[in-house]
N, C-alpha and C positions, 0 to 999 in steps of 0.2 A: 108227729112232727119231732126232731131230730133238732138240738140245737147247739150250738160251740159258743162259748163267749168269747172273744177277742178284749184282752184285758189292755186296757190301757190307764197309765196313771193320771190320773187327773181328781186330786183332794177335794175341789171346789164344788165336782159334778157329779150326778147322779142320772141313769138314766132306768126306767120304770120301763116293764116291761107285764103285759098281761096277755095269755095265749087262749085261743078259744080254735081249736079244729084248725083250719090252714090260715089263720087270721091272727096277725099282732097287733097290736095296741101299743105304742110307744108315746110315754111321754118326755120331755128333753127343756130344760130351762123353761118350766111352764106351757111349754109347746105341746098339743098331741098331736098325733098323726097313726093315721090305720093304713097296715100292709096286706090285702090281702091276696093268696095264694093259692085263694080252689081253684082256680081257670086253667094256672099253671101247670104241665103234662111234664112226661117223664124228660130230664135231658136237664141244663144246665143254664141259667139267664144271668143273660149278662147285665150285670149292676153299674159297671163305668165305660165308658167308650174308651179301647186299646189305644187310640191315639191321641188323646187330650186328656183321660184321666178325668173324666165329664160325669156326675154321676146320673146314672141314668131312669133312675127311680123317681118319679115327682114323689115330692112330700113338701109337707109343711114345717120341716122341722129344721134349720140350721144347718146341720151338720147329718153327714151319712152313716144312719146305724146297721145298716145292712150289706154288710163288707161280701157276702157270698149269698146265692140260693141256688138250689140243685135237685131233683125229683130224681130218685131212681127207686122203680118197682113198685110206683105209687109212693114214695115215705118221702117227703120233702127236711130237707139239712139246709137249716140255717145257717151261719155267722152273723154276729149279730157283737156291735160295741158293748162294753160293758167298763164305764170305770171305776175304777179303784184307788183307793189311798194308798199311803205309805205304806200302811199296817195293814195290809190287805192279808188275807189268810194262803196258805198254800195250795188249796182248795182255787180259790179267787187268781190265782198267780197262776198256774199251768191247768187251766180246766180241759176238761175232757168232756164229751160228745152227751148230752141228757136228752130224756124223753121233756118236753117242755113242761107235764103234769108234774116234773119234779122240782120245778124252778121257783123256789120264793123267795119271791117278789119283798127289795127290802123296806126298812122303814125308814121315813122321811126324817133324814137328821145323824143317821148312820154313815160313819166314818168312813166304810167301804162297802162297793158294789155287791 
């Protein structure tokens, strides 16, 4: 699995993220909610409805962490929220494309995503 962070600034909030094979684990202002994506085949799903901007994912959790999902050649790509503070790092500010094995996961009370 293949994942992009969509940085957004938001100081107050944190969202957890834990990946296991085509399956995420997001937690969000105490909320969890599971995404999972083995069912999902090659080609592209659509997350919000084109004409109300409706997101189209049930979840439990407030707000929508899953801005994009895509399968091609069996590898599914994420987009997926991620925020950040002020001082977030340049890393954190223009991310680019990771294997999800590489993503840690931060600690609770950390300034940025």
């Amino acid at each position: 699995m293949r994942i992009l962070f969509s940085p957004q600034v938001r100081e107050e909030d944190r969202v957890y993220y834990e990946f296991s094979e085509d399956v995420v684990k997001v937690t969000l202002k105490g909320k969890t909610d599971t995404f999972d994506f083995r069912g999902f085949g090659d080609g592209e799903l659509e997350v919000t409805d084109p004409n109300t901007g409706e997101y189209l994912i049930d979840s439990a959790l407030d707000e929508n962490v899953v801005t994009s999902a895509k399968r091609v050649n069996g590898v599914l790509y994420l987009e997926l929220m991620n925020f950040i503070g002020f001082d977030a790092t340049h890393e954190e500010c223009f991310p680019e494309w990771i294997d999800h094995t590489e993503y840690t996961k931060p600690r609770v009370g950390e300034s940025s995503g």
